[in-house]
Backbone as numpy.savetxt, mean C-alpha at the origin, in Angstrom:
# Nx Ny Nz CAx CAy CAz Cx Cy Cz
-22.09 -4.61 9.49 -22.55 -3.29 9.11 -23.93 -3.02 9.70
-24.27 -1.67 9.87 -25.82 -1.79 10.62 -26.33 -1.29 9.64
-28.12 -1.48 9.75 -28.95 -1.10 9.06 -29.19 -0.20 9.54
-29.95 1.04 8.19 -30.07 2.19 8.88 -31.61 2.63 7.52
-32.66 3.64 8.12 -33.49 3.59 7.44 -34.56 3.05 7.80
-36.22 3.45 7.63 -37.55 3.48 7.83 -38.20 3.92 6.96
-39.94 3.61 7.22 -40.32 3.86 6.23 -40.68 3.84 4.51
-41.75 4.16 4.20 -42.13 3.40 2.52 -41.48 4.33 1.79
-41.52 5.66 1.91 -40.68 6.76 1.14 -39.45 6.22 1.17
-38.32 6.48 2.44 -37.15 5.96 2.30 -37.10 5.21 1.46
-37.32 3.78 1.95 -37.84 2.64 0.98 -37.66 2.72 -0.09
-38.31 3.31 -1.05 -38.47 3.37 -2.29 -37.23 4.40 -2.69
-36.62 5.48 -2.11 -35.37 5.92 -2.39 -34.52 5.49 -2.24
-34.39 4.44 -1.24 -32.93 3.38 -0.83 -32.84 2.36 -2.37
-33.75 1.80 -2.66 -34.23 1.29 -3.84 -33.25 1.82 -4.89
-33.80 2.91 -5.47 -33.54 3.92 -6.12 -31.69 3.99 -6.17
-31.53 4.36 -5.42 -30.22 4.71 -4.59 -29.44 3.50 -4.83
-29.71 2.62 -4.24 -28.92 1.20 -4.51 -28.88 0.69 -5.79
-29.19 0.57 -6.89 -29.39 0.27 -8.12 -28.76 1.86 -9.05
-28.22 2.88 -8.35 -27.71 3.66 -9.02 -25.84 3.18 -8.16
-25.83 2.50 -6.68 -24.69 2.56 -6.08 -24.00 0.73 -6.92
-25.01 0.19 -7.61 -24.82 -0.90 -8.06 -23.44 -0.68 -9.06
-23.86 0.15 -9.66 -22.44 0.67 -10.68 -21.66 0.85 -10.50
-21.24 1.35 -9.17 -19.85 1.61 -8.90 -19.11 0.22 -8.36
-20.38 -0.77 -7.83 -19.47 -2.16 -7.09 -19.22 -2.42 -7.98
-17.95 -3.35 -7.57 -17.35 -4.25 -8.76 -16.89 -3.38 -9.83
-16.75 -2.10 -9.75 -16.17 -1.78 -10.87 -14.73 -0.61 -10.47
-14.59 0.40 -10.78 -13.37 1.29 -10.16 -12.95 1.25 -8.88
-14.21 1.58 -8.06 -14.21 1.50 -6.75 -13.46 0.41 -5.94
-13.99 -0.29 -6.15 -13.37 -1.98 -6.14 -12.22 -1.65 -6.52
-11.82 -1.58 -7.96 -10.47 -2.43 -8.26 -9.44 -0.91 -7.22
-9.72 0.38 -7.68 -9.14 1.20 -6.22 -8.82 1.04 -5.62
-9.76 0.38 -4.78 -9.65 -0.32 -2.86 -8.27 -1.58 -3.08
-8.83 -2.34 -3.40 -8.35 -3.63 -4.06 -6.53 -3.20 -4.24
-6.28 -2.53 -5.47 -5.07 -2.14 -5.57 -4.47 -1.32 -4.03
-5.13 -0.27 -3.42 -4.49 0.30 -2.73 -3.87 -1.00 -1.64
-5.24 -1.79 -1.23 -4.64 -2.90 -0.38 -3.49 -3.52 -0.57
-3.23 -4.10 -1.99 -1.97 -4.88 -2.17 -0.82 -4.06 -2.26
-0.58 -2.82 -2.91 0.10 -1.96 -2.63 0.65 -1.39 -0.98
-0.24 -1.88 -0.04 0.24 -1.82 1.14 1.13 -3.28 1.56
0.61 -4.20 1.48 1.07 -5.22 1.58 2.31 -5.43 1.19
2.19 -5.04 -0.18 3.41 -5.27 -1.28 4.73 -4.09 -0.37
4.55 -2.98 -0.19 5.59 -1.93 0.26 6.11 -2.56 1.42
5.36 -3.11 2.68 5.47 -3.56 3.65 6.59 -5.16 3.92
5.98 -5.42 2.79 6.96 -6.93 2.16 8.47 -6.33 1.70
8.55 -5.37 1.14 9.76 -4.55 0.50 10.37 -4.17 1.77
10.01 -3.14 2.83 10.54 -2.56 3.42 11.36 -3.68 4.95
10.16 -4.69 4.74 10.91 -5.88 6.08 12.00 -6.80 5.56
11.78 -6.84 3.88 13.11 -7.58 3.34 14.49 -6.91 3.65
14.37 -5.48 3.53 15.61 -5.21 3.60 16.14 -4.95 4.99
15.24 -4.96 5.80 15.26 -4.52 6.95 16.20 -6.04 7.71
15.17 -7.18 7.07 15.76 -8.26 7.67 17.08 -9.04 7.20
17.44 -8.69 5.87 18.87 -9.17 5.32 19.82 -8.37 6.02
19.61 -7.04 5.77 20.78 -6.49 6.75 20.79 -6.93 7.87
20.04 -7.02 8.65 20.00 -7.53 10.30 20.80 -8.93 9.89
20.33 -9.55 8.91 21.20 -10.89 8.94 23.23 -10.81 8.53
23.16 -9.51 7.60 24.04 -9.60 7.02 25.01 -9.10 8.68
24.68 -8.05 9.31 25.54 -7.55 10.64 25.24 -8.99 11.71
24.39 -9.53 11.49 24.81 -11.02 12.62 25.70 -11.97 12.18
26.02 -12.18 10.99 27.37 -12.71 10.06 28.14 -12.11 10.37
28.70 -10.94 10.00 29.91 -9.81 10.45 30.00 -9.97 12.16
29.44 -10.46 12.87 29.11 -10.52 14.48 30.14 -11.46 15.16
30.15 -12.50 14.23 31.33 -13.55 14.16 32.44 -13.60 14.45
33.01 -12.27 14.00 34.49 -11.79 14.62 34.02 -10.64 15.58
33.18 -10.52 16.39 33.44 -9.73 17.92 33.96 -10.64 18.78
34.39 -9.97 19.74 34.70 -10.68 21.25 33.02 -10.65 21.89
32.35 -9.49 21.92 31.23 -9.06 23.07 30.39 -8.43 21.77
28.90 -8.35 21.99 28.27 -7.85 21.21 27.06 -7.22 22.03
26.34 -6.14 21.21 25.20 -5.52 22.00 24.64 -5.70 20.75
23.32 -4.71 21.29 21.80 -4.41 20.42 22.13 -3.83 19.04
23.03 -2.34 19.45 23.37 -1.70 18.52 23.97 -2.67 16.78
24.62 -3.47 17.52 25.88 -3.87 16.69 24.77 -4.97 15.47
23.79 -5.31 16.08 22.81 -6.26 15.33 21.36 -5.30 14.85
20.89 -4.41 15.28 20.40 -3.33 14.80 20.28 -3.07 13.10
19.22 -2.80 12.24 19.80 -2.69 10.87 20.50 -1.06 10.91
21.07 -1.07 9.41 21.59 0.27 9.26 21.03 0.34 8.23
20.56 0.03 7.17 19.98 0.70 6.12 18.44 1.18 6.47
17.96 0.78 7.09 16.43 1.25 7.33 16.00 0.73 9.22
15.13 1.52 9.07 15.25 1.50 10.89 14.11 0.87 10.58
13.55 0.53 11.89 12.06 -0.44 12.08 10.89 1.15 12.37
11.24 2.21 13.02 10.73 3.15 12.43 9.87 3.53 11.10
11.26 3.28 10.23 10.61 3.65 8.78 9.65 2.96 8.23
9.75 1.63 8.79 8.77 0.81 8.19 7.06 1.44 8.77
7.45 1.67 9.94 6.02 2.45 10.33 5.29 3.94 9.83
6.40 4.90 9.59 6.04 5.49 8.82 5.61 5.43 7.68
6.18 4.46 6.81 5.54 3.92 5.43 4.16 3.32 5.51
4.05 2.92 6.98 2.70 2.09 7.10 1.54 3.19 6.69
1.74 4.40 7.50 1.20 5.71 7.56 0.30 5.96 6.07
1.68 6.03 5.17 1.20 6.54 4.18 0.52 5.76 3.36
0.72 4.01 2.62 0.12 3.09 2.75 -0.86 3.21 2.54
-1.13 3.16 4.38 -2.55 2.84 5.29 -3.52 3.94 5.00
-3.09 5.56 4.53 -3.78 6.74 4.67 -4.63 5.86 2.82
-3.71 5.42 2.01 -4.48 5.01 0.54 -5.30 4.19 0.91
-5.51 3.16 1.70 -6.34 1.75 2.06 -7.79 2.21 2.59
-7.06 3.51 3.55 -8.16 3.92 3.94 -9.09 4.91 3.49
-8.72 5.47 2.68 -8.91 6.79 1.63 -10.06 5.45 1.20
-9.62 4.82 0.28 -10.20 4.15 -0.74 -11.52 3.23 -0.09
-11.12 2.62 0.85 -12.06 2.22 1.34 -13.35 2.74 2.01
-13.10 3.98 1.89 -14.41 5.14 2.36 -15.34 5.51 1.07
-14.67 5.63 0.09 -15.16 5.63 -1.56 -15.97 4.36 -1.37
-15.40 3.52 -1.55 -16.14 2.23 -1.48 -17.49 1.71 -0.31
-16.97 1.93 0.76 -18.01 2.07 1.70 -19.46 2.91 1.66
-18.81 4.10 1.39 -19.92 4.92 0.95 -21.28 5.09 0.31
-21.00 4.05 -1.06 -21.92 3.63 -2.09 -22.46 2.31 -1.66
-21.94 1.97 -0.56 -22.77 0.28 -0.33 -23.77 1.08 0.49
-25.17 0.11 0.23 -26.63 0.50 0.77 -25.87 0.35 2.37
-25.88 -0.84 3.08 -25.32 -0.40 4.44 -24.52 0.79 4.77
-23.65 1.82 4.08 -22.79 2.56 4.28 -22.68 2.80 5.96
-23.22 3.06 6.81 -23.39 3.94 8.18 -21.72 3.41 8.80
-21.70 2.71 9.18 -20.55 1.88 10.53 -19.06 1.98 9.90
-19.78 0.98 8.39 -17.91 1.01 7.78 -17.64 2.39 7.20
-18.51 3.66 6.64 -17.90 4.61 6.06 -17.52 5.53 7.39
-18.17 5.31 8.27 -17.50 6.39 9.73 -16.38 5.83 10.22
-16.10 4.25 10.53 -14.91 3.65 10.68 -13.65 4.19 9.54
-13.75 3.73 8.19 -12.99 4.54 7.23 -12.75 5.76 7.75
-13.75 6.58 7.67 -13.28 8.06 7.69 -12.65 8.41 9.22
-13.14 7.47 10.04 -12.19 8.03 11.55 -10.42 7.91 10.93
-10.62 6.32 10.52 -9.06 5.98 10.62 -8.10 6.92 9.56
-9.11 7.39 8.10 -8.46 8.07 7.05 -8.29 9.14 8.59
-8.67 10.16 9.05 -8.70 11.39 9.88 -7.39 11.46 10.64
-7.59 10.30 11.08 -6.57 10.10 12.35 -4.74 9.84 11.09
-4.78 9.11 10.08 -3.54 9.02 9.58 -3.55 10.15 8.73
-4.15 10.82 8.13 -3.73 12.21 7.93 -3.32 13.37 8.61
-4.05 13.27 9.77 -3.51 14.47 10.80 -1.95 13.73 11.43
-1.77 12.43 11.15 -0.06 11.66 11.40 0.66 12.06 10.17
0.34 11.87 9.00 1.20 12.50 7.90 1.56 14.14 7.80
0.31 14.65 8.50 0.82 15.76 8.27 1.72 16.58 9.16
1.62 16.07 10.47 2.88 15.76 11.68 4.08 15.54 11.18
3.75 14.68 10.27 5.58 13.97 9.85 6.00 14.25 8.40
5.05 14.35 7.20 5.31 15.26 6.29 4.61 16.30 6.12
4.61 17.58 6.82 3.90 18.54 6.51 3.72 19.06 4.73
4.79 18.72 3.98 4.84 18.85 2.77 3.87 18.55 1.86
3.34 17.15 2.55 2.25 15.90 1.73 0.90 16.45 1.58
0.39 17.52 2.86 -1.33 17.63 2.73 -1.42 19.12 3.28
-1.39 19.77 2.59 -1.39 21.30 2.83 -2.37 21.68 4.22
-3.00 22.77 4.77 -3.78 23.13 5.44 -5.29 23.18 5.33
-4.99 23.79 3.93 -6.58 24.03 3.07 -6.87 22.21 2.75
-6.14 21.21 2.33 -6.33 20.27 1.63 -7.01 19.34 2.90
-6.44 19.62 3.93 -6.48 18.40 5.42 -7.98 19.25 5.94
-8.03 20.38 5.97 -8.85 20.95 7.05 -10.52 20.19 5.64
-10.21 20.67 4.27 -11.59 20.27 3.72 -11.72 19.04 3.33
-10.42 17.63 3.58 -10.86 16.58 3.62 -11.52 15.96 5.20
-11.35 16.91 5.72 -11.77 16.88 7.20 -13.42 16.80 7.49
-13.58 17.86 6.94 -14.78 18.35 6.63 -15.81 17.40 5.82
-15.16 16.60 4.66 -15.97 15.71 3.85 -16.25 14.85 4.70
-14.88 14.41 5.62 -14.96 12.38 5.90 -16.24 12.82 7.06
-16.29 14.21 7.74 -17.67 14.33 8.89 -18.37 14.22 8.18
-18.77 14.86 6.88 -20.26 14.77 6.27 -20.48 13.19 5.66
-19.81 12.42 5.41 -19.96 11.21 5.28 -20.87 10.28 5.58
-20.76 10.28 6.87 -22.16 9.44 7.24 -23.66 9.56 7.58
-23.86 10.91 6.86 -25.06 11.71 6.94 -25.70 11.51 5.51
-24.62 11.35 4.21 -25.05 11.45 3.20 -26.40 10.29 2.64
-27.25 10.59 2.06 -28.30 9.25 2.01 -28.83 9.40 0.74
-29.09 10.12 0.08 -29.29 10.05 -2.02 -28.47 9.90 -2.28
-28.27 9.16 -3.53 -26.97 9.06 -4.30 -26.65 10.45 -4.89
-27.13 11.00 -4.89 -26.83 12.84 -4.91 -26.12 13.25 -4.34
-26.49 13.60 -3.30 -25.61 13.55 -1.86 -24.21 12.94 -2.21
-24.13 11.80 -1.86 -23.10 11.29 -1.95 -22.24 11.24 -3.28
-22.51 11.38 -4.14 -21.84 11.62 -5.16 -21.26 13.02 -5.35
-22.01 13.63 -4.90 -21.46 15.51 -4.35 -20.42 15.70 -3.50
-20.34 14.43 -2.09 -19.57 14.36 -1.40 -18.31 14.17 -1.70
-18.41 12.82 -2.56 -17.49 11.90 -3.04 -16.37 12.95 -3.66
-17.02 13.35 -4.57 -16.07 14.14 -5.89 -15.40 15.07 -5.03
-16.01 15.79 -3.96 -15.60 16.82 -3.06 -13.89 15.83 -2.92
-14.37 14.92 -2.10 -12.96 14.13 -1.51 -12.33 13.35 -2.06
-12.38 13.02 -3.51 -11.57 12.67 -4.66 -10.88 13.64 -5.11
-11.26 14.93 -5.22 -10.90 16.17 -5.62 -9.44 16.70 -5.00
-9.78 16.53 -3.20 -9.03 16.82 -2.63 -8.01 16.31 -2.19
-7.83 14.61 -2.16 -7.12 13.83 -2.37 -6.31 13.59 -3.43
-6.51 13.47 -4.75 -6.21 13.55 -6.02 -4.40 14.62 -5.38
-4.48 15.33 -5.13 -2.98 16.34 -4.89 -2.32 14.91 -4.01
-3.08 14.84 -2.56 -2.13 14.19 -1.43 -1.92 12.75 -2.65
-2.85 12.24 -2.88 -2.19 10.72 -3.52 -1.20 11.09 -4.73
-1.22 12.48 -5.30 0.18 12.61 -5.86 1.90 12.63 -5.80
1.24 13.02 -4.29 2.45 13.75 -3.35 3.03 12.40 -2.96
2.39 11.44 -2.50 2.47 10.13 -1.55 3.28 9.47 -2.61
2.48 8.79 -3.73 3.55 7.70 -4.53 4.49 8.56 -4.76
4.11 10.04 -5.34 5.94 10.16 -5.61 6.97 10.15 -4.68
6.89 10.17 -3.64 7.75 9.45 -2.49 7.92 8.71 -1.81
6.79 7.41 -2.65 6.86 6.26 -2.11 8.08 5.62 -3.58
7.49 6.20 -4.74 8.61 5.99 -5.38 10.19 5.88 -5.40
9.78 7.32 -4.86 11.44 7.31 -4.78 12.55 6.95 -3.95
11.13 6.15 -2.58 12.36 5.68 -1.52 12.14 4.29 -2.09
11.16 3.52 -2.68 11.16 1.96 -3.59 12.22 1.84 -4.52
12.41 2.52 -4.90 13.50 2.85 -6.45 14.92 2.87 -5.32
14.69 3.60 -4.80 16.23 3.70 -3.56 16.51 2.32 -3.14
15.46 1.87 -2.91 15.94 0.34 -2.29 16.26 -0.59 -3.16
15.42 -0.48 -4.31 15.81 -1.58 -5.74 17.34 -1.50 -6.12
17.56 -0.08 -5.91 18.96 0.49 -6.19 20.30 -0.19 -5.13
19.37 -0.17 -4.05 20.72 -0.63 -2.50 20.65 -2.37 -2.57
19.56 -3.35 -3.36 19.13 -4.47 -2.97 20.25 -5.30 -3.35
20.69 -4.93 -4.61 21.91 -6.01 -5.37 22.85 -6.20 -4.34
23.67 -4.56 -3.89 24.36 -4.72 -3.20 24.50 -5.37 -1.60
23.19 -5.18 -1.23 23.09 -6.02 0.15 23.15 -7.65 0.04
22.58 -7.71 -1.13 22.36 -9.56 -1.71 23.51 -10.18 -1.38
24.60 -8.92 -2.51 25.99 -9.67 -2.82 26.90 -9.68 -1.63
26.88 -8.48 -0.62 27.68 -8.32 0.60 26.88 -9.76 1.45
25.74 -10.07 1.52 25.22 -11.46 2.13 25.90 -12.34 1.76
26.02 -13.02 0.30 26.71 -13.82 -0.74 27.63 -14.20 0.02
28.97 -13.11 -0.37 30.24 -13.12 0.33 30.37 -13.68 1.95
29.67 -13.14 2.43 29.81 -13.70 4.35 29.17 -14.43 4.41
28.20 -15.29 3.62 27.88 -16.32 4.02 27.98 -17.47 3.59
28.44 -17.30 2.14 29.23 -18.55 0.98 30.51 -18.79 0.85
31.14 -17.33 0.15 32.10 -17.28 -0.24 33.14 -17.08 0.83
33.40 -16.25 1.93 34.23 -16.55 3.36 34.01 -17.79 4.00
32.68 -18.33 3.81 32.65 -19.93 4.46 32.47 -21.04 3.54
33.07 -20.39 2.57 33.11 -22.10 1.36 34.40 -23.24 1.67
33.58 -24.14 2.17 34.17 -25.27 2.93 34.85 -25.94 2.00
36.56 -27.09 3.21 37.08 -27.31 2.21 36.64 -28.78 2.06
35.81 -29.38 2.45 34.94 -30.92 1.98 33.92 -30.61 0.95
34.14 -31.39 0.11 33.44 -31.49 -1.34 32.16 -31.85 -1.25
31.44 -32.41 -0.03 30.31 -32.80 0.45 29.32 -31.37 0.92
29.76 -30.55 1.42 29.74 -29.89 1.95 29.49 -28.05 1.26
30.09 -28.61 0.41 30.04 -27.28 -0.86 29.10 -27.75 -1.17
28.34 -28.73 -1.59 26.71 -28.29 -2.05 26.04 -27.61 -1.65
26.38 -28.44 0.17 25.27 -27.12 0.99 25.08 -25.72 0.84
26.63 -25.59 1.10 27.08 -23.70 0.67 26.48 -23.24 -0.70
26.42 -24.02 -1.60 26.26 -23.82 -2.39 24.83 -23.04 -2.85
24.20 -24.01 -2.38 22.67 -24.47 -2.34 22.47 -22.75 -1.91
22.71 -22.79 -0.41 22.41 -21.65 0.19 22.92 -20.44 -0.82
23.80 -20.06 -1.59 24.13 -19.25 -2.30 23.05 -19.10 -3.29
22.27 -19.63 -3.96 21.36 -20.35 -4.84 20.19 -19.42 -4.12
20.15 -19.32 -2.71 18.83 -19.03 -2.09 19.02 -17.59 -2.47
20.21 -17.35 -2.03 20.22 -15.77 -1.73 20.46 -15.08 -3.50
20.56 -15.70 -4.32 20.55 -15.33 -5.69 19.18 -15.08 -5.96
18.43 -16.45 -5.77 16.84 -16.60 -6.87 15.87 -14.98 -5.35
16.36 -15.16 -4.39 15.48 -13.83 -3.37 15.70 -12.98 -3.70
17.23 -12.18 -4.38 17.21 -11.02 -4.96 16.70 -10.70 -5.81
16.80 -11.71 -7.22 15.62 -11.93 -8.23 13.93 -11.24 -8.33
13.47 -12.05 -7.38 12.32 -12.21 -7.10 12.28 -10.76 -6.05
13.52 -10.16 -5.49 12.79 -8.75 -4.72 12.50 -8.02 -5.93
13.43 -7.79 -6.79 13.82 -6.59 -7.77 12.02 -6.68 -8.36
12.43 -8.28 -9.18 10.54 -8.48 -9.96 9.64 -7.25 -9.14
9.54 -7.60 -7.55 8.35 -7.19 -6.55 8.60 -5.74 -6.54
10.05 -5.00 -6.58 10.26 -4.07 -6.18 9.72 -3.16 -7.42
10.32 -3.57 -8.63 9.88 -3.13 -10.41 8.18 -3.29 -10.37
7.66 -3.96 -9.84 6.18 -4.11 -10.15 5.42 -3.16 -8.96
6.02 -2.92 -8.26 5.34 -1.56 -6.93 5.79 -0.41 -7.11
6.83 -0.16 -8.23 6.88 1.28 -8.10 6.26 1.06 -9.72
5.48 0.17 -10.72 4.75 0.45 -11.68 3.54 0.90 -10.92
3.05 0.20 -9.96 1.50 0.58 -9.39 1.27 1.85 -8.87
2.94 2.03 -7.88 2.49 3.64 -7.70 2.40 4.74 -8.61
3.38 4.51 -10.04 3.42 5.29 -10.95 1.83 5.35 -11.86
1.01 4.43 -11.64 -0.17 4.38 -12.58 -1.42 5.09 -11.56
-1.24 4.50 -10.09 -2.24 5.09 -9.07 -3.13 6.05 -9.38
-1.71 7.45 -9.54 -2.86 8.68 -9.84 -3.49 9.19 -10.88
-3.10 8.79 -11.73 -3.58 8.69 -13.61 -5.21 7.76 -13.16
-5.42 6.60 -12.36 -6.34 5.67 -12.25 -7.15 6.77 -11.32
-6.74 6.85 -10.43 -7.43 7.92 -9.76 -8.18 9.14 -10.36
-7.50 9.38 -11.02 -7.90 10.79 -11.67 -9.08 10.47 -12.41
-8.94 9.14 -13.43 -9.86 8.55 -14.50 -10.93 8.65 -13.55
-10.89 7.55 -12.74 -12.26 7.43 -11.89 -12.88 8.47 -11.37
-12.19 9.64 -10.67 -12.59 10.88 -10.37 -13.24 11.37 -11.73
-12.84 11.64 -12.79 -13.64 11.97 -14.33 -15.08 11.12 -14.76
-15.07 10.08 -14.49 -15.98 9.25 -14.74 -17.33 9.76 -13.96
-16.72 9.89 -12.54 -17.51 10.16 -11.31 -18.42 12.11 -11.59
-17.87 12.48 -12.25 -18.17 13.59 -12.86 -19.30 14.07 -13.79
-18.83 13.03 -14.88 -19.35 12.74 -15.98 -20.58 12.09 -16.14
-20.44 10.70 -15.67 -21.75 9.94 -15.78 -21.93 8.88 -14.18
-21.12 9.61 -13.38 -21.70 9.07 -12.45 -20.74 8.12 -11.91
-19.62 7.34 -12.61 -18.74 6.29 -12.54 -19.22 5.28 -12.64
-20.17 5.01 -13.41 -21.02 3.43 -13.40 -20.20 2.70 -14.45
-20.48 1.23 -14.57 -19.14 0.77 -15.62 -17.87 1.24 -15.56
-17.12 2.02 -14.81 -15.45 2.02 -15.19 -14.75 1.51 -14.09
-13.92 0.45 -14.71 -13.18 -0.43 -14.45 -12.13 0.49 -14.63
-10.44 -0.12 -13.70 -9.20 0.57 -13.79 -8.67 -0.68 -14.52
-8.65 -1.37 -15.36 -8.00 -2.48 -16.10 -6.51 -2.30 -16.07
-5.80 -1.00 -16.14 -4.21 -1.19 -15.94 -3.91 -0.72 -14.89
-4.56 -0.47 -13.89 -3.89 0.05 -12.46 -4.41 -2.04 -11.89
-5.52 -2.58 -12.27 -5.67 -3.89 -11.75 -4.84 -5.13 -12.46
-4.34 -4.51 -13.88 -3.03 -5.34 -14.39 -2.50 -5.68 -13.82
-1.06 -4.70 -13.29 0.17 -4.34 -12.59 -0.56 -4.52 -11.02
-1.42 -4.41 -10.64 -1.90 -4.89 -9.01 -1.68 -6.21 -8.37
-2.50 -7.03 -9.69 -2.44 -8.37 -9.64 -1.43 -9.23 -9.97
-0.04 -8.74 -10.73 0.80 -9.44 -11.26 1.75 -9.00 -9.82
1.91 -7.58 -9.44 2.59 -7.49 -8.00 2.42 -8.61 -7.32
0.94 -8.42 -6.90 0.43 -9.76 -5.98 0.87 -10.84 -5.95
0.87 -11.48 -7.07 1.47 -12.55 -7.62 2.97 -12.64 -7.04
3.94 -11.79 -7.58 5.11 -11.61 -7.32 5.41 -11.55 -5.46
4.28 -10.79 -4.98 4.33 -10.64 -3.46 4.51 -11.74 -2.88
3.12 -12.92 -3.29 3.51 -14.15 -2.68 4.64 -15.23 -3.37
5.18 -15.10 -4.15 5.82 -15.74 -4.91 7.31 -15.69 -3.65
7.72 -14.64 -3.55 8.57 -13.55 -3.10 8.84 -13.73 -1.62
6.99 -14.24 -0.86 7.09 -14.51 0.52 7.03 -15.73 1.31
6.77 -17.00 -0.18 6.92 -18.40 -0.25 8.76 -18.71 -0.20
9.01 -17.87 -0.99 10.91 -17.94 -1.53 11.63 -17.74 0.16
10.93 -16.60 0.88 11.45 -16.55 2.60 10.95 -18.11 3.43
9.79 -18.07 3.20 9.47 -18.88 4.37 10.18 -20.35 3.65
10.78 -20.76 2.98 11.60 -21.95 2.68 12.95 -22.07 3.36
């Protein structure tokens, strides 16, 4: 991060300033950032599971071709596309949040203009691809904030700023989980059945007739049981985080209002964050075996 600032006046307002930006570390801001991160992670883990069982389940079915191409091994439930678009939206929360956060640290200059380039650049991509998600008025005056950003230098200032682009965000991060929801919930919904169509072509059509040998099959059946398990857990615990997001959001935006946001913690948006997490790696230990 660079230093930025001269002078005994400054000085004594950076002072000032930092011991009022003290309140927000470690507390909302943080757990915000924090959640939005694993929430990317976590969707990203969701969207390559299914991406990659099907790919496995059509290279099983592959078995009875004569000749095979790209197409034929290709997934069909979700394209490698979608996964990038999801990155989009994600990435637009990681980065949203991390400009909040940046902002109030005494260094602010490097990382809150970095934030706000990358928030800039994936909003003007969302709104390319969902025009629905960030209206005209909403994109053109979060536009407007993430420039004034790295100019801001009282905690005045910036707290004027802030609320500006909490304000205006507050709609888009409504818009976002609820359709991050509802394509997570879609997949929790399609997961059983991809598990069990795996099951079948890879146990039950090849359950061998040596008694030695059925363990193995077995075993492997065992894998593909306790991974569905453990998606659903991951899948049930990411569409709780997106469902709490904007309620947490909103709080902190109120706080930020009120008294400034000093002391408030998101304790149930960092509940359900951390138990995801948990579940994430739990979930991505269960693959790599």
């Amino acid at each position: 991060m660079k230093r930025y600032g001269s002078g005994l006046l400054f000085i004594v307002i950076s002072i000032a300033v930092s011991g009022c930006s003290a309140g927000y570390m470690g507390s909302g801001l943080n757990d915000l950032h924090r959640s939005a991160g694993i929430l990317d992670k976590s969707l990203e883990g969701v969207i390559t599971e299914i991406i990659s069982r099907d790919m496995e389940l059509r290279a099983e079915k592959s078995a009875a071709r004569t000749s095979i191409q790209v197409s034929d091994l290709e997934p069909a439930s979700l394209a490698f596309a979608h996964l990038n678009l999801r990155r989009e939206l994600t990435g637009c929360l990681a980065e949203y949040t991390g400009l909040l956060k940046a902002f109030f640290e005494r260094d602010h200059s490097a990382s809150a203009a970095d934030y706000g380039k990358a928030l800039r650049e994936s909003l003007d991509q969302i709104r390319s691809d969902y025009p629905a998600l960030i209206s005209n008025e909403a994109g053109s005056l979060i536009a407007s904030v993430i420039s004034a950003v790295p100019e801001g230098l009282t905690f005045t200032r910036k707290r004027k700023y802030a609320l500006k682009l909490m304000a205006a965000m507050q709609d888009v991060i409504g818009k976002v989980t609820v359709k991050l929801t509802e394509e997570v919930t879609s997949l929790r919904i399609l997961a059983p059945n991809l598990y069990a169509r795996l099951f079948r072509e890879k146990v039950e059509k090849k359950w061998p007739d040596n008694e030695e040998k059925r363990v193995k099959s077995a075993l492997t059946g065992v894998k593909i049981i306790k991974q569905r398990e453990k998606f659903i857990a991951l899948a049930d615990d990411l569409i709780n985080v997106l469902e709490i997001l904007p309620s947490a959001h909103r709080k902190l935006m109120d706080a930020f209002r009120k008294n400034g946001g000093r002391l408030t913690g998101l304790t149930d948006l960092m509940t359900v964050s951390l138990r995801l997490a948990g579940n994430l790696a739990v979930f991505s230990k269960g693959n790599e075996q």
